[in-house]
Rosetta silent file (secondary structure, phi, psi, omega in degrees, C-alpha in Angstrom):
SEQUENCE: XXXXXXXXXXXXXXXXXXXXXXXXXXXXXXXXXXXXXXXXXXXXXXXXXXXXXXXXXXXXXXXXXXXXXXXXXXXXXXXXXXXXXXXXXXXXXXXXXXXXXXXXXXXXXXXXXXXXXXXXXXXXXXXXXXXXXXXXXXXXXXXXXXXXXXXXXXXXXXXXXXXXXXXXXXXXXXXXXXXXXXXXXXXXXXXXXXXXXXXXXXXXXXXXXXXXXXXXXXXXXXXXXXXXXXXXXXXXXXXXXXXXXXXXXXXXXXXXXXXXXXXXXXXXXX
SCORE:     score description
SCORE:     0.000 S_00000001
   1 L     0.000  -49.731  176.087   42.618  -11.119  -24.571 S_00000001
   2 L   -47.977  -44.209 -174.325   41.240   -8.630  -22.164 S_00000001
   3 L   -66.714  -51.426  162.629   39.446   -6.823  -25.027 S_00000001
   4 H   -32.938  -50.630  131.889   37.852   -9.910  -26.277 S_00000001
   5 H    -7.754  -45.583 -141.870   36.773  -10.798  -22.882 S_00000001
   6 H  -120.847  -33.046  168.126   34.737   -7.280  -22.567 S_00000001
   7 H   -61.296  -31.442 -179.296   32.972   -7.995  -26.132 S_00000001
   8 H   -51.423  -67.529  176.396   32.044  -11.040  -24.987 S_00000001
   9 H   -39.708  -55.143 -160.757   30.651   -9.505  -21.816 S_00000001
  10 H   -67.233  -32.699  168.107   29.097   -6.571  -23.681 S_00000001
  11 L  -106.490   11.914  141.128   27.156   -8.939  -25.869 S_00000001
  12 L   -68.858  -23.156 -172.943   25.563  -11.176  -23.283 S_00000001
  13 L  -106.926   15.644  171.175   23.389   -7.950  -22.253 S_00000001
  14 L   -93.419  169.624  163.680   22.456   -7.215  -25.975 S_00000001
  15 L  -152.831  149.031  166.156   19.286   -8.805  -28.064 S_00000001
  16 L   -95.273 -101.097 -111.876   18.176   -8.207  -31.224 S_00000001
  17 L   -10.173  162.783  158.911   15.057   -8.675  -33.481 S_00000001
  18 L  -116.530  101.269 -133.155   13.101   -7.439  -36.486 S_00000001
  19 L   -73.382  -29.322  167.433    9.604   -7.084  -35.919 S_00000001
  20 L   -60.176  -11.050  177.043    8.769   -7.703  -39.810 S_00000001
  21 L  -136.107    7.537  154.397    9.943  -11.227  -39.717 S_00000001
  22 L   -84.876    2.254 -150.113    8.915  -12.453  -36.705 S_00000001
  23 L   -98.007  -23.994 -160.845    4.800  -12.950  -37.395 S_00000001
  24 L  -140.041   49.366 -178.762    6.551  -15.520  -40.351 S_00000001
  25 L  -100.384  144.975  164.221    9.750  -17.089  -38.914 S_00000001
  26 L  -160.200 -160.197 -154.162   10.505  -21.101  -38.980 S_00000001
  27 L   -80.301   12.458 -139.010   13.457  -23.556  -39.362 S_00000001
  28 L  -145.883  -34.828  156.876   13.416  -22.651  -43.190 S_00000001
  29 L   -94.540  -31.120 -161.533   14.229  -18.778  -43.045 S_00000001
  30 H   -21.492  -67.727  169.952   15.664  -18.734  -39.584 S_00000001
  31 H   -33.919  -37.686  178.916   19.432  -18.452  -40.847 S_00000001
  32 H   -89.768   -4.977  162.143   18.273  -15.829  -42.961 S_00000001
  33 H   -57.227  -42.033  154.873   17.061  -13.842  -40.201 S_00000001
  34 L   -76.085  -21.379  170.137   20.110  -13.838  -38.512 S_00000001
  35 L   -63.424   -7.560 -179.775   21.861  -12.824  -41.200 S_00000001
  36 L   -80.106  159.297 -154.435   20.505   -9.677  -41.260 S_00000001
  37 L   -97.041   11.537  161.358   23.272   -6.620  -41.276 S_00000001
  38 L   -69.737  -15.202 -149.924   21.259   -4.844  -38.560 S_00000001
  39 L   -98.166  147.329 -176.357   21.921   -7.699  -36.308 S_00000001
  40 L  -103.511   27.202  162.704   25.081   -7.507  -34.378 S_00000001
  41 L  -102.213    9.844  172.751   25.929  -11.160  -33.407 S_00000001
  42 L   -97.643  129.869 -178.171   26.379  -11.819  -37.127 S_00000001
  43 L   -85.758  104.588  153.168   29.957  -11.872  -38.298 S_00000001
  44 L   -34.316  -95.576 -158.890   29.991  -10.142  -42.328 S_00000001
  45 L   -22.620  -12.457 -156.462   33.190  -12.283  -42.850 S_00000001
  46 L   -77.164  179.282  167.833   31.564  -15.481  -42.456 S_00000001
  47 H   -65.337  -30.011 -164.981   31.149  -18.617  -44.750 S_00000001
  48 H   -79.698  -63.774  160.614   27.409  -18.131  -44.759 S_00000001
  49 H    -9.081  -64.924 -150.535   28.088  -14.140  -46.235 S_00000001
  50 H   -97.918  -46.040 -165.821   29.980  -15.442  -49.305 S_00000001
  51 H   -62.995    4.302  179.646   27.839  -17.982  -50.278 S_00000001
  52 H   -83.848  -44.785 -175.992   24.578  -15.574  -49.975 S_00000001
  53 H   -73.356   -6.095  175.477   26.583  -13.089  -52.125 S_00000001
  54 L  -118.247   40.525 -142.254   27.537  -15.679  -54.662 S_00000001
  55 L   -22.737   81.896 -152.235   24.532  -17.236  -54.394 S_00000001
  56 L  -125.194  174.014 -149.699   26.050  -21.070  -54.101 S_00000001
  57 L  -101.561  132.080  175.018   23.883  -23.927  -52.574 S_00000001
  58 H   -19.398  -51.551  163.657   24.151  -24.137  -48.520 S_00000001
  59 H   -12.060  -44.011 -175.924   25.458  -27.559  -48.872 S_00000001
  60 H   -60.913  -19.298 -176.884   28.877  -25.632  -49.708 S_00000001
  61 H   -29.354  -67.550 -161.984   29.148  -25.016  -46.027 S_00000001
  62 H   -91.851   31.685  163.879   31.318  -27.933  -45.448 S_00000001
  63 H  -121.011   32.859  163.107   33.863  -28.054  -48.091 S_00000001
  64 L  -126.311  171.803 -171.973   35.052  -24.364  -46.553 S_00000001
  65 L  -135.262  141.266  157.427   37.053  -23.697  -43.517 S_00000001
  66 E   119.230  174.532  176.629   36.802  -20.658  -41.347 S_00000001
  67 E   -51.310  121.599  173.791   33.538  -19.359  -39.627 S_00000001
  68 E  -153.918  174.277 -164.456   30.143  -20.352  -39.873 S_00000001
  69 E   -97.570  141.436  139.499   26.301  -20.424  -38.478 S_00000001
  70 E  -118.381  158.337  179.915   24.126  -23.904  -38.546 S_00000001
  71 E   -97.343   99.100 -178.672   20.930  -24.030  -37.247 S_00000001
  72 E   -56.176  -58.317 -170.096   21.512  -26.702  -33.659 S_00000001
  73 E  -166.478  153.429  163.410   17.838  -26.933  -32.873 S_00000001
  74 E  -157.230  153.738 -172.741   14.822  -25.710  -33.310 S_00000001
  75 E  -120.025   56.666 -149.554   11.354  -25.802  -31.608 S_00000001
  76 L   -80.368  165.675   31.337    8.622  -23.710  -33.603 S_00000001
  77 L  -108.207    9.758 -153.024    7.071  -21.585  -33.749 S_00000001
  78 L  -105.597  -58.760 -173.323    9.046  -20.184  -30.280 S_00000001
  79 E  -110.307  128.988  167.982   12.620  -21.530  -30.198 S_00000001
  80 E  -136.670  117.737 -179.335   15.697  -21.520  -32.202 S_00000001
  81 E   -83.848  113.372 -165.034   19.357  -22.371  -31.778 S_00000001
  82 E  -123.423  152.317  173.122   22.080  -21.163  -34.046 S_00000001
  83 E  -145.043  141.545  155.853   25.680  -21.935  -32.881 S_00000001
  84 E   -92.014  132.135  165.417   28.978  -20.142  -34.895 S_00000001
  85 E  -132.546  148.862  145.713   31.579  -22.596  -35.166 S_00000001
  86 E   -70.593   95.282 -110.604   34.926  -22.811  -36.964 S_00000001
  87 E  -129.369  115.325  160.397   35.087  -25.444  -39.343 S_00000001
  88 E   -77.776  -41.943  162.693   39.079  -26.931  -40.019 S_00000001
  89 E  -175.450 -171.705 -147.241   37.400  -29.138  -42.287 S_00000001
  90 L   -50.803  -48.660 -174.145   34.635  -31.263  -43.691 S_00000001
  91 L   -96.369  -10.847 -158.359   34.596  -33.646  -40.536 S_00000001
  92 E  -139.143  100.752  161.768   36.105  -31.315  -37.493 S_00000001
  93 E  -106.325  156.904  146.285   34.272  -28.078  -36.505 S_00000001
  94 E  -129.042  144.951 -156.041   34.454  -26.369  -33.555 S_00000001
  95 E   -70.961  168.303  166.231   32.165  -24.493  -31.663 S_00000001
  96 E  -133.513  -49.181  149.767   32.293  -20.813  -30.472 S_00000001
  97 E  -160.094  164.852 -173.626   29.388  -19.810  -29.528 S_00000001
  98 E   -94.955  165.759 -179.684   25.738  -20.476  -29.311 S_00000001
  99 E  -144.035  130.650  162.741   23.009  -18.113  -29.911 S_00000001
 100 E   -94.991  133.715  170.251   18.884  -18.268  -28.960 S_00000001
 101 E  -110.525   97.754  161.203   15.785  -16.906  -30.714 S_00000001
 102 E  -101.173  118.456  172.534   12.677  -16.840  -28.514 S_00000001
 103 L    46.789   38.783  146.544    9.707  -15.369  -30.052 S_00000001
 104 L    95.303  -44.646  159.305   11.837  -13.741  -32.688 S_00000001
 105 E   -37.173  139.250  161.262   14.459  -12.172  -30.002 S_00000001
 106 E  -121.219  129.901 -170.157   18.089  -13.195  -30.262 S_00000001
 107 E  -127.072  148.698  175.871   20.152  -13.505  -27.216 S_00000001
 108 E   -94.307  130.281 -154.032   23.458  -14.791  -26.772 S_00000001
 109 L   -86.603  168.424 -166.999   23.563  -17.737  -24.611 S_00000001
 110 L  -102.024  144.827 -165.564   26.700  -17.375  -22.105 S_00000001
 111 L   -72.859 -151.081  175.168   29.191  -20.294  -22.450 S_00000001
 112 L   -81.197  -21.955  135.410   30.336  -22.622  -19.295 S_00000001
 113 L   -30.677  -84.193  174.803   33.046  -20.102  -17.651 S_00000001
 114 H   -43.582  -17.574  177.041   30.642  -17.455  -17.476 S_00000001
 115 H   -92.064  -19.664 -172.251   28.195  -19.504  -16.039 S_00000001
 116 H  -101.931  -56.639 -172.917   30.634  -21.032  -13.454 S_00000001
 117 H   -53.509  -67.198 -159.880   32.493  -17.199  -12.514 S_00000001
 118 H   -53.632  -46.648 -179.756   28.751  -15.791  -12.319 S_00000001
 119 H   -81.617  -38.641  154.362   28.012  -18.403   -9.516 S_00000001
 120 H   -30.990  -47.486 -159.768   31.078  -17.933   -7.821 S_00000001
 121 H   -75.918  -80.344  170.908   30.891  -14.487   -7.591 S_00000001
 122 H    -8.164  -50.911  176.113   27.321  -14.861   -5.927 S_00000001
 123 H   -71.985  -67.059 -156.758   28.940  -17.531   -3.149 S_00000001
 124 H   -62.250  -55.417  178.887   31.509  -15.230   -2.516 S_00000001
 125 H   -43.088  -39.589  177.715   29.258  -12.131   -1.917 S_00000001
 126 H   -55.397  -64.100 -175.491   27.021  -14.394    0.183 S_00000001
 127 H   -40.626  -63.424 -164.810   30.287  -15.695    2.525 S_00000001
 128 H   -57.538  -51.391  157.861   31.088  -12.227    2.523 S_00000001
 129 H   -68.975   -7.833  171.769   28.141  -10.503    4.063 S_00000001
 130 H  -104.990   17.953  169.806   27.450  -13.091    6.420 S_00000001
 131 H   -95.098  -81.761 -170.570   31.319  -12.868    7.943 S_00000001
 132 H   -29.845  -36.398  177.267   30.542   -8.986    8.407 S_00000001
 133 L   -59.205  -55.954 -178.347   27.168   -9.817   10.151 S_00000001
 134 L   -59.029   -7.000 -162.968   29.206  -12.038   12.500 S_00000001
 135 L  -119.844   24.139  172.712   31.592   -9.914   13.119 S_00000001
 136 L  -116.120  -16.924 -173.470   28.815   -7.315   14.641 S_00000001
 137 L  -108.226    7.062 -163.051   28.042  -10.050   17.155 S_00000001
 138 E  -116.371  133.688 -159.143   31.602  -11.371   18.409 S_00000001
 139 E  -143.170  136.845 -177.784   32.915   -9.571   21.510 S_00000001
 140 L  -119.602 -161.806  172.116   35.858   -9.323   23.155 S_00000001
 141 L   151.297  112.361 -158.581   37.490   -8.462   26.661 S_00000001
 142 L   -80.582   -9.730  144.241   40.886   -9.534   27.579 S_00000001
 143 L   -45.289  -40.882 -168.233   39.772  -10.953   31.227 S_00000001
 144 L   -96.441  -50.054  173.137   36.847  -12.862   29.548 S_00000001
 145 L    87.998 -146.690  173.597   38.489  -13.386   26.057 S_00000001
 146 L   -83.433  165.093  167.244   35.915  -13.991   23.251 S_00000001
 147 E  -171.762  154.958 -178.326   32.684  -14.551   23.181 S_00000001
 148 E   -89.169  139.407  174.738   29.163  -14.393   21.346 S_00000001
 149 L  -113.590   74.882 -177.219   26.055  -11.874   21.737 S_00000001
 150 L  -102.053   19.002 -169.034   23.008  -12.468   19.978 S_00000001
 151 H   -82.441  -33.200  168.346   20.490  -11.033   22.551 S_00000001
 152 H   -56.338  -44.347 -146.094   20.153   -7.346   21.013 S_00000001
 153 H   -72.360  -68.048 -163.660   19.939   -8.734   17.518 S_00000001
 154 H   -41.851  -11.557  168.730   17.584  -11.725   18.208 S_00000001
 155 H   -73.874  -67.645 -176.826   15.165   -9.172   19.852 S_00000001
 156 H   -92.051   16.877  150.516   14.905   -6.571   17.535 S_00000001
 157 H   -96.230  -27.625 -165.975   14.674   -9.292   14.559 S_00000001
 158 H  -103.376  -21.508  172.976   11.787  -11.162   16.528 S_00000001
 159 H   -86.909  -37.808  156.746    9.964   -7.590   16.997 S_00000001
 160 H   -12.718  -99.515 -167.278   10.695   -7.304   13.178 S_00000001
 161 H   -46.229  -29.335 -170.727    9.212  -10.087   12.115 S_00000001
 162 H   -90.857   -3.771 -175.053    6.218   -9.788   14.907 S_00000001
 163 H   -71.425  -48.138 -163.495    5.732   -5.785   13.053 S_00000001
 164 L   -93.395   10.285  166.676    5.438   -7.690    9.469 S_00000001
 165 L  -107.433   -5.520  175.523    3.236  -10.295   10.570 S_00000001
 166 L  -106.953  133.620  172.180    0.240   -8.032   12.289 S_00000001
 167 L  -100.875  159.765 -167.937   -1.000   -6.304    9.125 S_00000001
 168 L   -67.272  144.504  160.494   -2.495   -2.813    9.482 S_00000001
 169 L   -43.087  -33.499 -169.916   -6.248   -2.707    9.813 S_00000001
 170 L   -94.515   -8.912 -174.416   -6.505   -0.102    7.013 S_00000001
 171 L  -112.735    9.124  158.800   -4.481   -2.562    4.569 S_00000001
 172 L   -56.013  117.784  166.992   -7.085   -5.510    4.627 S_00000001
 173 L    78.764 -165.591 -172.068   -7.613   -6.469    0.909 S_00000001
 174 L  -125.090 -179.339  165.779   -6.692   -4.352   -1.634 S_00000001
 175 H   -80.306  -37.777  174.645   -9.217   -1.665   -3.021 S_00000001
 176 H   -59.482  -30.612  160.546  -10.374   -3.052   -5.898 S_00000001
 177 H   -50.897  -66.939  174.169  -11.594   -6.008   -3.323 S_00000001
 178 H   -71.337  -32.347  169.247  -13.496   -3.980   -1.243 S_00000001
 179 H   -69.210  -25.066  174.903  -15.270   -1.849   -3.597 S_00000001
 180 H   -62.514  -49.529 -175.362  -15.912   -5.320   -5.554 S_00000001
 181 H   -40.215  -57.111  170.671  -17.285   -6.666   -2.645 S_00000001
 182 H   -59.011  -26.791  163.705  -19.385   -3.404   -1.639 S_00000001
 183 H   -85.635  -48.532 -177.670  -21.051   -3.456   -5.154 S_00000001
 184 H   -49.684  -42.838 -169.041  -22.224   -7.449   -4.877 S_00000001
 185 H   -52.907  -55.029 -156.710  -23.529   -6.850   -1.164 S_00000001
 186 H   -70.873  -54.595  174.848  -25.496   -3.858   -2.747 S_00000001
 187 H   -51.269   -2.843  154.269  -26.351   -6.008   -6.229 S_00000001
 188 H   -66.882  -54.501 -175.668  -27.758   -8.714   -3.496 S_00000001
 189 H   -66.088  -38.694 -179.492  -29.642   -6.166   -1.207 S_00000001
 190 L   -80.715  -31.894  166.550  -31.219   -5.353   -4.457 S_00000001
 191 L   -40.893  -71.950  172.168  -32.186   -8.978   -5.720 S_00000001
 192 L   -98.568   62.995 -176.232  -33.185   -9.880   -2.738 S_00000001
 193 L   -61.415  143.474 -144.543  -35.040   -7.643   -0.758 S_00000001
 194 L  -110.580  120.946 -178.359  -36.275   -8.790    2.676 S_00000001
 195 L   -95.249  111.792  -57.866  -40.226   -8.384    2.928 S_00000001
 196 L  -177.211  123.300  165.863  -41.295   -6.989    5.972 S_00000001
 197 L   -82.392  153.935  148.950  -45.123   -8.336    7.117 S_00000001
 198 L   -57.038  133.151 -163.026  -47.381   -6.269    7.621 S_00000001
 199 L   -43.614  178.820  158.895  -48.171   -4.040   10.923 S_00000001
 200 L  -158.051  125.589  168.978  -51.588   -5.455   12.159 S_00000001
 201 L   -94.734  113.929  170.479  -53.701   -2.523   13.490 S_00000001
 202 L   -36.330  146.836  160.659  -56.065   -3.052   16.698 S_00000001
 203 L  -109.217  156.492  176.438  -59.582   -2.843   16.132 S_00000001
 204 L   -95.517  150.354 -174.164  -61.198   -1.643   19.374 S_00000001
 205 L   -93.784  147.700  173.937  -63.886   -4.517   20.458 S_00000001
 206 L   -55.813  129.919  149.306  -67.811   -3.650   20.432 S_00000001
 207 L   106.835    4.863  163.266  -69.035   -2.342   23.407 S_00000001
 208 L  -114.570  165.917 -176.535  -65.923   -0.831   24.568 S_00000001
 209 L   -87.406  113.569  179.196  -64.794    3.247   24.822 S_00000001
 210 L   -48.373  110.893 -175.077  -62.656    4.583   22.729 S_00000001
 211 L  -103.610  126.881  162.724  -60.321    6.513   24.894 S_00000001
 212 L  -131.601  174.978 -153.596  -58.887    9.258   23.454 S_00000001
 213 L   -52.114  172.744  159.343  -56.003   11.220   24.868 S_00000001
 214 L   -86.264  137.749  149.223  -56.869   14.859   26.513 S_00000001
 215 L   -81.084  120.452 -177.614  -55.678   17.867   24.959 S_00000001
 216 L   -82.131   95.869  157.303  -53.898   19.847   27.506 S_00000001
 217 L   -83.037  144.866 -165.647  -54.417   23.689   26.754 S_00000001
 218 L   -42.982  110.037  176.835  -51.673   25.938   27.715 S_00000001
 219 L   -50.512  133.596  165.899  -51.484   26.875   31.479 S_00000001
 220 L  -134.321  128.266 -172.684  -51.659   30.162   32.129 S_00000001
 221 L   -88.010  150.004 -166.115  -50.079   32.136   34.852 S_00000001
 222 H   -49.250  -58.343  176.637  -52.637   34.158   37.392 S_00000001
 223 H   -43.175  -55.039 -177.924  -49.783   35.858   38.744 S_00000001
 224 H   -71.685  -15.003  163.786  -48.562   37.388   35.564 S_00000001
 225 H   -73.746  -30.474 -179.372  -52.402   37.983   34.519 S_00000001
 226 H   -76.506  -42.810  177.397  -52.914   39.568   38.062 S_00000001
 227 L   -44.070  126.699  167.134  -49.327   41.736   37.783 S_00000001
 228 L   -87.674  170.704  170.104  -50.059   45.403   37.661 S_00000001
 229 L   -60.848  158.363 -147.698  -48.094   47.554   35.266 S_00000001
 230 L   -64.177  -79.875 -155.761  -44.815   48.503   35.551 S_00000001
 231 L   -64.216  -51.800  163.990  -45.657   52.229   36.584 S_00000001
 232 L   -81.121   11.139  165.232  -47.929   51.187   39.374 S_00000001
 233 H   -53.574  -63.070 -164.702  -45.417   48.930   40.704 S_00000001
 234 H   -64.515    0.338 -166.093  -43.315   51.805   41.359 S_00000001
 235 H   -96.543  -40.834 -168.879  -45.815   54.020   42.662 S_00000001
 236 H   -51.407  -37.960 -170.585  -47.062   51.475   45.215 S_00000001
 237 H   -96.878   -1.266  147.989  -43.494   50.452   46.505 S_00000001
 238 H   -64.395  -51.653  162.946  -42.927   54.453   46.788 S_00000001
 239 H   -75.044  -37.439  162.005  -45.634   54.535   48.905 S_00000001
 240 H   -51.466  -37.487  171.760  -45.009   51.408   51.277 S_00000001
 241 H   -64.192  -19.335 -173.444  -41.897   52.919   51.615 S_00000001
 242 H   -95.292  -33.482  165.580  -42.738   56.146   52.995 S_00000001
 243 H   -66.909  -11.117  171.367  -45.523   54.629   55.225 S_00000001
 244 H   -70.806  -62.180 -156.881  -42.602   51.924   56.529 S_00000001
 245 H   -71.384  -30.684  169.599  -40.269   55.266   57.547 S_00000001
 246 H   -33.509  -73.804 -174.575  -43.550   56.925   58.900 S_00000001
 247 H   -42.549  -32.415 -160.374  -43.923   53.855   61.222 S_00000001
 248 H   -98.424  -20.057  123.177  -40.836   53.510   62.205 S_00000001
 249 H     2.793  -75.349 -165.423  -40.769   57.693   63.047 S_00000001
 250 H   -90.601    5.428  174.312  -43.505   56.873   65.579 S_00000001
 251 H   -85.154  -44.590 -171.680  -42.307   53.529   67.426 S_00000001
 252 H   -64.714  -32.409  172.911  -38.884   55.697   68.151 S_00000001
 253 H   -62.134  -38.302 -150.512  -41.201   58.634   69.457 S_00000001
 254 H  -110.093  -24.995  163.396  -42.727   56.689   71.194 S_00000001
 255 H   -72.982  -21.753  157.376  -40.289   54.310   73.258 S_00000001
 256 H   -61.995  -42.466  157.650  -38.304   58.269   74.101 S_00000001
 257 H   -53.896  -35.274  169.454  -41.816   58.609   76.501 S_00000001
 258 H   -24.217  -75.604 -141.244  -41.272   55.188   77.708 S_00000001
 259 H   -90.373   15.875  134.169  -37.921   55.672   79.181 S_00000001
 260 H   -17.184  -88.533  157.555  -38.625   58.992   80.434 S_00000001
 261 H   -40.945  -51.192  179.506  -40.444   58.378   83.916 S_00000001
 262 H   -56.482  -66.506 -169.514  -38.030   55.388   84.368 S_00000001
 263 H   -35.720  -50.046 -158.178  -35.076   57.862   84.094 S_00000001
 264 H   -81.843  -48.391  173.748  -36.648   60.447   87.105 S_00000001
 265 H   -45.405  -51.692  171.984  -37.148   57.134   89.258 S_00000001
 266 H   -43.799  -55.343  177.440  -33.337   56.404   88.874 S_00000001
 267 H   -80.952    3.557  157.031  -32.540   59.796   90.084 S_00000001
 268 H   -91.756    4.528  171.956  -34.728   59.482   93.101 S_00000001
 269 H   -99.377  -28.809  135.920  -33.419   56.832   94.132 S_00000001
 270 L   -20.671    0.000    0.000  -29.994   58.008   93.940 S_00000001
């Protein structure tokens, strides 16, 4: 049972086609499309097999018992329904499973179990992570006993939420938007070019003086036209200097006569 069970499974995630017969598939080949021995939801063993190999008229279907394909529905040029059934006899088939062809693919459609387990499984996963969430926010403390905390979460989920609603500055548009954009403004700026009036140049009125500006030639200074060279700088400020120590030679000579006489008075008066 188990194995059956995992074929089952394994051929809900398969699909088939043949690319040579889809551009010319309709309700009139379909059967024989599926029928092909590449495809692997077709059972060899079936009722439709011996009557292809004995070439007998379709019709024959339903005077045989044991497995076989009919064509369910079909919607061209896109959709087609094949269902295997097991036929007991002329009046009483029963199904097994259904099969779809969209645009030449064939998929197995999954029965009413699988379809019921698959949603289960989903609620349960749900239930399940949101008991583990809760159970980060329930606190305990045997003075206090339990109790709920949602002030950390609800915080750092409301700065969350306030992160992904201001978008970055640098992520306005996408690029191809702004470079579309930046070539119309420039095909516009070219279209439509903004025309500028013209300047309007004064005329000077009769009978008045043209003033025009002065040209200011270069100042030039006296002092550095006046400066002697270098070499009699130095001779000149050799000689002030030696007439400065001259001078100052004769002031000192000459206050030692001063305070002479004064000196002889001191000692006669002593």
């Amino acid at each position: 049972m188990f194995g059956v069970m995992n074929v089952y499974e394994s051929n809900l995630q398969k699909t088939w086609h043949d690319a040579n017969w889809i551009p010319h598939l309709n309700h009139t080949n379909v059967l024989a499309y599926f029928s092909e021995r590449t495809n692997p939801f077709y059972d060899k063993q079936c009722n439709n097999e011996i009557i292809k190999m004995q070439r007998l008229s379709p019709d024959k279907l339903q005077e045989m018992t044991g497995t076989e394909y009919i064509l369910l529905h079909h919607q061209e040029p896109i959709l087609y329904i094949i269902r295997q059934q097991n036929r007991q006899s002329p009046t009483i088939s029963i199904p097994v499973a259904d099969f779809y062809i969209i645009a030449g693919i064939v998929y197995q459609a999954p029965d009413l179990s699988t379809v019921i387990n698959a949603r289960i499984l989903n609620a349960v996963h749900s239930l399940g992570s949101a008991f583990e969430e809760t159970q980060n926010f329930s606190k305990y403390h045997p003075s206090r006993g339990y109790w709920w905390e949602f002030k950390d979460n609800n915080s750092q989920v409301d700065k969350n939420k306030k992160k992904e609603k201001k978008p970055a500055k640098n992520n306005i548009g996408t690029l191809f938007q702004r470079e579309r954009v930046d070539l119309l403004l420039q095909d516009f700026s070219q279209r439509f070019t903004i025309k500028r009036a013209p300047e309007k140049i004064e005329e000077p009125i009769k009978g008045e003086m043209k003033m025009e500006p002065v040209k200011q030639e270069p100042s030039i200074n006296q002092s550095a036209v006046n400066q002697p060279p270098i070499a009699n700088q130095s001779a000149s400020s050799a000689a002030a200097s030696s007439s400065s120590s001259s001078m100052m030679i004769m002031m000192m000579n000459a206050d030692r006569l001063s305070n002479k006489p004064n000196d002889k008075r001191m000692k006669t008066t002593r």
